[in-house]
C-alpha positions in Angstrom: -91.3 -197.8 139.4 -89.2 -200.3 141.1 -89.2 -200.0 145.1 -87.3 -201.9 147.6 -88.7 -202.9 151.0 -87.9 -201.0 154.0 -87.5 -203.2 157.5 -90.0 -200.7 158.7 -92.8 -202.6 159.1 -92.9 -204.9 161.7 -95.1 -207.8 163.8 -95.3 -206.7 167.3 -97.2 -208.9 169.8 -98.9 -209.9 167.6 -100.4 -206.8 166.1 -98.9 -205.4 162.6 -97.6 -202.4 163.2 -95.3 -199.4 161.3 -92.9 -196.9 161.7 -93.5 -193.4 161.7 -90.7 -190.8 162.4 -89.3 -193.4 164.9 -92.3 -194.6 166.3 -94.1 -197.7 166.2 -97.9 -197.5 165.3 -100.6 -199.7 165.4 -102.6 -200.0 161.4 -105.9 -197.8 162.1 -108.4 -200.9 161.9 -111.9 -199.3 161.8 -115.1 -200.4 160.0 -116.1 -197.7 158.8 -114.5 -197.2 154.8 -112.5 -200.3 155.4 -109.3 -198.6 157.1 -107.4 -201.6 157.7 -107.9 -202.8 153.8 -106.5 -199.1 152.2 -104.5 -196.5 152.8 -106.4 -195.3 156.2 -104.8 -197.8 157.8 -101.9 -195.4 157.8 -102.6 -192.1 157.5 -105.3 -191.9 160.4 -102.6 -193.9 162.3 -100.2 -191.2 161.7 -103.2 -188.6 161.7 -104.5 -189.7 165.3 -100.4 -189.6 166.7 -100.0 -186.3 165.3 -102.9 -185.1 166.8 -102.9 -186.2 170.4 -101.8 -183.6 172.9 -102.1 -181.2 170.1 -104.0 -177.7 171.6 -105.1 -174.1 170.0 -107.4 -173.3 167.5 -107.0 -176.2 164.8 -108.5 -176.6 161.2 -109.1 -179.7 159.3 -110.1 -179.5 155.7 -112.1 -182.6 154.2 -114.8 -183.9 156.9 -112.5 -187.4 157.5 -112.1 -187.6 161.4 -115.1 -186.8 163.0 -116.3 -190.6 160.9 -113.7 -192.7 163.7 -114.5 -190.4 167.2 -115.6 -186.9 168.6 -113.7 -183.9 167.0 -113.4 -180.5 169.0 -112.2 -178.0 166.2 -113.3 -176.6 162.8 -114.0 -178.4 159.7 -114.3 -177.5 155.9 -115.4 -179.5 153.2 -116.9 -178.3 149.9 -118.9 -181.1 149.8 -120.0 -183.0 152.3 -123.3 -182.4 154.0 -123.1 -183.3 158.1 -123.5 -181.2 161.2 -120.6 -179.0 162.3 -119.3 -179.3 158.9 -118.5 -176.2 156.9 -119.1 -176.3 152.7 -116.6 -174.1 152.0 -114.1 -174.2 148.9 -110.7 -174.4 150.4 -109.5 -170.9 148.6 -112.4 -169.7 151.0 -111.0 -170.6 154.3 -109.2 -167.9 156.1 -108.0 -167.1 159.5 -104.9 -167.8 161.2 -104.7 -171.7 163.2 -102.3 -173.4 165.1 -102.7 -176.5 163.6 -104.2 -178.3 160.2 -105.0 -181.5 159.4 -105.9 -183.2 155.8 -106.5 -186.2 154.8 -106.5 -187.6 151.6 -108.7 -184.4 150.6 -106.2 -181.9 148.7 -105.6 -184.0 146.3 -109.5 -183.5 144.8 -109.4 -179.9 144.5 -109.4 -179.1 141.4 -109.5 -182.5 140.2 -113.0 -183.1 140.3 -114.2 -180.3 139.2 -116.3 -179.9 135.8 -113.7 -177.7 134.9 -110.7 -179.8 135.8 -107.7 -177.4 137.3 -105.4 -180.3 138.8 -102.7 -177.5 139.4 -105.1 -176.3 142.0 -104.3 -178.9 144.3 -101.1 -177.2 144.7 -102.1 -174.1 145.1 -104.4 -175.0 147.8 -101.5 -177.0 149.7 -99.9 -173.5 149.6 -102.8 -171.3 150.3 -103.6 -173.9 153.7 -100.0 -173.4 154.9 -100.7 -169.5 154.5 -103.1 -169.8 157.3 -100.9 -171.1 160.2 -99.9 -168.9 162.8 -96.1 -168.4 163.1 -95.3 -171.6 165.0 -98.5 -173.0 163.4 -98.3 -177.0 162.3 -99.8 -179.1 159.5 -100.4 -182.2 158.6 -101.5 -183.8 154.8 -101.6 -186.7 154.0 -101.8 -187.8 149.8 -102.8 -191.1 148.2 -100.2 -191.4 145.2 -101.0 -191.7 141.7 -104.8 -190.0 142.1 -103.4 -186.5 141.0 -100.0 -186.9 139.1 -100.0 -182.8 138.8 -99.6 -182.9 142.9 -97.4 -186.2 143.1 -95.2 -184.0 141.0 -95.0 -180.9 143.0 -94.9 -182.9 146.7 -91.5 -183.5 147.6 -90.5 -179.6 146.9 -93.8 -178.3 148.3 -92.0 -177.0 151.4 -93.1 -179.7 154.2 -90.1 -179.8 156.8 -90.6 -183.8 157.0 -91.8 -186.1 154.2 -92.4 -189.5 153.7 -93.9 -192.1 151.5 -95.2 -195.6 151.6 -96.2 -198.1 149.7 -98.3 -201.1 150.1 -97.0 -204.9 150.3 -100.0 -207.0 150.7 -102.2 -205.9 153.6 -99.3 -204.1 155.4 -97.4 -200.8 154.1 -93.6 -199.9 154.5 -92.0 -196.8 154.2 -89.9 -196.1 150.9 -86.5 -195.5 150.7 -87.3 -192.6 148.2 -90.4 -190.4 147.7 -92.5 -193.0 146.0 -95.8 -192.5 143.8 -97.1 -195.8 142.5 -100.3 -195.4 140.2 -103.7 -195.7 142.2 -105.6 -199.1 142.2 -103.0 -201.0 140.3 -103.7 -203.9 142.7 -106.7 -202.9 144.7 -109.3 -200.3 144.2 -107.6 -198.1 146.5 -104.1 -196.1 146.9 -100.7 -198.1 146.5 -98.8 -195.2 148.0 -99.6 -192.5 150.5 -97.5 -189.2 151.3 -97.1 -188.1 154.2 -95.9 -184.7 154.7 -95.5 -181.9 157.7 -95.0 -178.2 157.9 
């Protein structure tokens, strides 16, 4: 897959930043999992923006952003252990929320199971947007090329805005087309990330 740079990305006083739906953010840079060296360093950018002012009851589904700061609303994951964190499978969760938030979670269901269902990382995409309230929001965010099944089914999954990017040395740009390069081709981490919201 050929892809061609976007002028997205940009050096702003000093401090690398990208564009996201018109706004310049600042690459997540955290410690812990190495966000600045992977694909954190944009989705809990994007994650983090999304989420600021953001009220009602809200959902997140993988345990991902209580690791950078203090969280105030519910949180499933099937598999990891940690206080206020719920093992639930994610065809389990019910209830109607305002808001959901994923991160590079969705695109395991299925996949790393011992009976390996790939195809149920769609269906779960589908069964998490069943749960919003009417004027509910959601955010998930993908790494490309970890489940091609999903990569696949993404950019007619039904998320009202949709966006990919790809890495280009330690920064990312945004694609000109939905772009899913094949995971750890360079690095041991994601060359793309999708970005989508319902």
């Amino acid at each position: 897959v050929r892809v061609r740079r976007s002028p997205l990305g940009a050096l702003v006083g000093g401090l690398v930043t990208f564009t996201y739906r018109g706004v310049d953010l600042d690459y997540f840079d955290h410690p812990y999992n190495n966000t600045r060296r992977n694909e954190r360093a944009v989705e809990l950018a994007v994650a983090f923006h999304w989420l600021h002012g953001r009220r009602g009851k809200g959902l997140e589904v993988g345990n991902v952003l209580s690791h950078y700061g203090p969280i105030g609303h519910r949180v499933v994951d099937l598999n990891e252990k940690a206080d206020g964190v719920e093992n639930l499978d994610v065809f389990a969760i019910d209830g109607g929320y305002d808001w959901i938030v994923s991160v590079s979670t969705v695109e395991h269901v299925g996949r790393d199971a011992e009976d390996r269902d790939d195809a149920l990382a769609v269906a779960a995409v589908y069964h998490l947007e069943s749960l919003l309230k009417p004027d509910g929001a959601m955010l998930i965010t993908v790494p490309g090329g970890y489940n091609a099944t999903l990569d696949s089914a993404l950019p007619s999954i039904g998320a009202a805005h949709q966006a990919t990017y790809a890495r280009d040395g330690d920064g990312w740009y945004r694609t000109e087309r939905l772009t899913f390069l094949p995971y750890g081709s360079t690095t041991e981490w994601a060359e793309s990330v999708w970005i989508g919201e319902w």
